[in-house]
C-alpha distance (Angstrom), angle and dihedral (degrees) to the residues before:
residue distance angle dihedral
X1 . . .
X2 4.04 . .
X3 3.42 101.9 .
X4 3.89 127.6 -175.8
X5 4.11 114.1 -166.6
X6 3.88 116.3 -156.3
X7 3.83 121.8 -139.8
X8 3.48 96.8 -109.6
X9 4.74 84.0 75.3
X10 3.18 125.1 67.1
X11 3.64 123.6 -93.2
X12 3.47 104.3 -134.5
X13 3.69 86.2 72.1
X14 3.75 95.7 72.9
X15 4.14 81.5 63.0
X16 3.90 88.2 53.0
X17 3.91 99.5 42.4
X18 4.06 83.8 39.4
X19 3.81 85.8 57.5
X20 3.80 90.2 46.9
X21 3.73 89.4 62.2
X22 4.02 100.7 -91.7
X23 3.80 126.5 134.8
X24 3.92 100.3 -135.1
X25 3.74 137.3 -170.2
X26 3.71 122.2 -175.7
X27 3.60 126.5 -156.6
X28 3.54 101.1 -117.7
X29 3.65 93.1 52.9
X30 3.65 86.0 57.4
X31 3.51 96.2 53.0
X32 3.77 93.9 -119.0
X33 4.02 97.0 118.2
X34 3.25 101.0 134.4
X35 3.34 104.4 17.6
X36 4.06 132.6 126.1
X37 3.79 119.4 -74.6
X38 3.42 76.2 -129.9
X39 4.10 85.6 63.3
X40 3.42 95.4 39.7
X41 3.90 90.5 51.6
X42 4.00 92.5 44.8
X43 4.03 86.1 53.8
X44 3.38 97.6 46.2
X45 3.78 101.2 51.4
X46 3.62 91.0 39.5
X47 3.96 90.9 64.2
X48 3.80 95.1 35.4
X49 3.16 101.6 -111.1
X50 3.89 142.8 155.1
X51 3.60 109.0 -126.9
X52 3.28 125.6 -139.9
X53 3.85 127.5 -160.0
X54 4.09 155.9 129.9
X55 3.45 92.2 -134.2
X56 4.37 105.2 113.7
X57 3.82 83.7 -157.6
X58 3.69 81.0 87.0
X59 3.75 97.2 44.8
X60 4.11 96.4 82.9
X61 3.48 102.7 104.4
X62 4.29 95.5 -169.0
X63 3.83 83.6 59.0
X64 3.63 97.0 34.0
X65 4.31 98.5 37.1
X66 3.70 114.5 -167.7
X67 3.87 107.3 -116.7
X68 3.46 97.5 35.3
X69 3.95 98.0 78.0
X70 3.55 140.4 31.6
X71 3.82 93.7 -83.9
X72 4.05 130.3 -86.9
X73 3.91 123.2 -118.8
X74 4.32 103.2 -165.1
X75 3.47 107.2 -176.1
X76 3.64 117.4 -155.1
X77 3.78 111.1 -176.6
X78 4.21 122.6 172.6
X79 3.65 88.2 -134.6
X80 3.62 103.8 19.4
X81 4.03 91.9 -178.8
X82 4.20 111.3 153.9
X83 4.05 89.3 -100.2
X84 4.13 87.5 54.4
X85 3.91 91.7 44.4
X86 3.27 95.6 45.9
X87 4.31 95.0 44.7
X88 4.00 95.1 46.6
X89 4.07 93.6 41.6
X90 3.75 93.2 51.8
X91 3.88 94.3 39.5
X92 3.70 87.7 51.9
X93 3.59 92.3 51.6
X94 4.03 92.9 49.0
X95 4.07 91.7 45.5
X96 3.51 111.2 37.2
X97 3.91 141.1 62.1
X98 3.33 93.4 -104.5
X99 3.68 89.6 168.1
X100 4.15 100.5 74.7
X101 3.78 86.5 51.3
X102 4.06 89.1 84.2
X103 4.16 104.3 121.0
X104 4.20 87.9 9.7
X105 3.81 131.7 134.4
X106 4.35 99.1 -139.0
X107 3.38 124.5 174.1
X108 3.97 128.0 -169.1
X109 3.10 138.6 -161.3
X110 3.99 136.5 168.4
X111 4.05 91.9 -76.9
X112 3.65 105.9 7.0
X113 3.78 130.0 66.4
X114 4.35 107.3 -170.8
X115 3.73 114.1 -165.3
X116 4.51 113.1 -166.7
X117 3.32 100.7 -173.9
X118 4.07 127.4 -168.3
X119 4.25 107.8 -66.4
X120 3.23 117.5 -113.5
């Protein structure tokens, strides 16, 4: 998968989901910290990617409709400390079928795992 990590993750994950087999970009690498969601969006689409993020500017799913992107991972952790992130992102990753998410709308969460997908 094509994955795009915001700043708000930490950046040793791109290492772990690289190791998993992902191609993935981080903002800051890009020079986009900082930048618009807006900017962040625009990049992310552009290079195909699934974008993945804390920020619930992302989590309005009329603005943001499922099978019109390359799919939106929010992740909405009680304690979302670096340790946490890290843990639940790479479990999810390692457990789930991350690979029908493409164009999706998922949001986790320490338990749950929600998947929108494009209407039909």
């Amino acid at each position: 998968m094509r994955i795009k990590l915001d700043e708000n993750l930490p950046v040793r994950l791109a290492g772990i989901l690289s190791d998993l087999g992902h191609d993935v970009h981080t903002v800051p690498q890009e020079n986009l910290s900082g930048k618009s969601d807006l900017e962040i969006w625009d990049a992310a689409q552009q290079d195909q990617r699934f974008l993945i993020t804390q920020d619930l500017d992302f989590s309005n799913t009329r603005r943001f409709i499922p099978g019109t992107h390359f799919g939106v991972l929010l992740v909405r952790l009680h304690s979302p400390d670096r340790q946490s992130l890290i843990a639940r992102i790479t479990d999810l990753f390692r457990q789930e079928e991350i690979g029908r998410w493409g164009g999706c709308f998922v949001v986790v969460t320490d338990r749950k795992v929600r998947v929108v997908q494009k209407p039909v």
